[in-house]
VOLOBA-509906 format. One record per residue (C-alpha): x, z, y; residue in three letters. Coordinates in steps of 0.5 Angstrom, whole numbers, padded with zeros to 4 digits, always signed. Layout:
residues N
XZYALA;...
***
This chain:
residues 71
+0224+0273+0230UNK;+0230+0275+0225UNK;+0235+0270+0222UNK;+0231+0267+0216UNK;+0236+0266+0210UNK;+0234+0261+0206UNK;+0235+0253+0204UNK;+0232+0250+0209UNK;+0231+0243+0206UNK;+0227+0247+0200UNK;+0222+0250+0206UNK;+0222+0243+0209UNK;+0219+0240+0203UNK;+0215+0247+0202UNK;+0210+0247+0209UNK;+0211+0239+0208UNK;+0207+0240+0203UNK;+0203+0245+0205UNK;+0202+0242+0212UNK;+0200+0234+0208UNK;+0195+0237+0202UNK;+0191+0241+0209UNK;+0191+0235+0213UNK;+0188+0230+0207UNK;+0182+0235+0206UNK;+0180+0236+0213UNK;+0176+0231+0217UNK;+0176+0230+0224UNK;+0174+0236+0229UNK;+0177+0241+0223UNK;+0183+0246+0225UNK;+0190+0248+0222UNK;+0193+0254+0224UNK;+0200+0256+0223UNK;+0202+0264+0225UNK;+0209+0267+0224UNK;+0210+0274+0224UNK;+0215+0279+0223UNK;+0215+0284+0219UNK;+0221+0289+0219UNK;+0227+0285+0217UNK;+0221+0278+0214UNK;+0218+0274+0217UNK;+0211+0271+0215UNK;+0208+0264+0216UNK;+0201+0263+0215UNK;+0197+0256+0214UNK;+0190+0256+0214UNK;+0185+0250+0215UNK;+0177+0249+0216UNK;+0177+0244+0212UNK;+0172+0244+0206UNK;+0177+0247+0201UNK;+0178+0244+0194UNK;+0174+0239+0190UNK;+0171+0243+0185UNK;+0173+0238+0180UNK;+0180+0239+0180UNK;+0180+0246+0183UNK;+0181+0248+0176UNK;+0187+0243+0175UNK;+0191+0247+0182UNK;+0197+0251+0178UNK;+0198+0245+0173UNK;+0205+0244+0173UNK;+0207+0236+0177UNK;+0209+0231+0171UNK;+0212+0225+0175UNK;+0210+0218+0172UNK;+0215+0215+0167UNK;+0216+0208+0170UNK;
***
């Protein structure tokens, strides 16, 4: 694989959350599979689990941006 240029705590914080939002829909017996792959001078990560999916009640509210709380 090449060198990946990139920052890395950012990408971290990325597959965290990826990682973190498949294991929280997938229930015991369910997979999560990551691949890498180059591609001439890229390098491409795929994350796919066998969980259910997205609620359909909230599926509609996946792209809202994230407002924290004011506490």
């Amino acid at each position: 694989m090449p060198e990946v240029l990139r920052n890395q705590e950012e990408l971290e914080q990325v597959f965290f959350n990826i990682i973190n939002n498949a294991k929280d829909a997938m229930k015991n017996g369910d997979t999560l599979t990551i691949t890498t792959k180059q591609i001439d001078n890229f390098v491409e990560v795929a994350i796919s689990d066998t969980g259910e999916g997205i609620d359909p009640e909230i599926r509609n509210k996946i792209f809202d941006p994230f407002l924290p709380l004011n506490l």
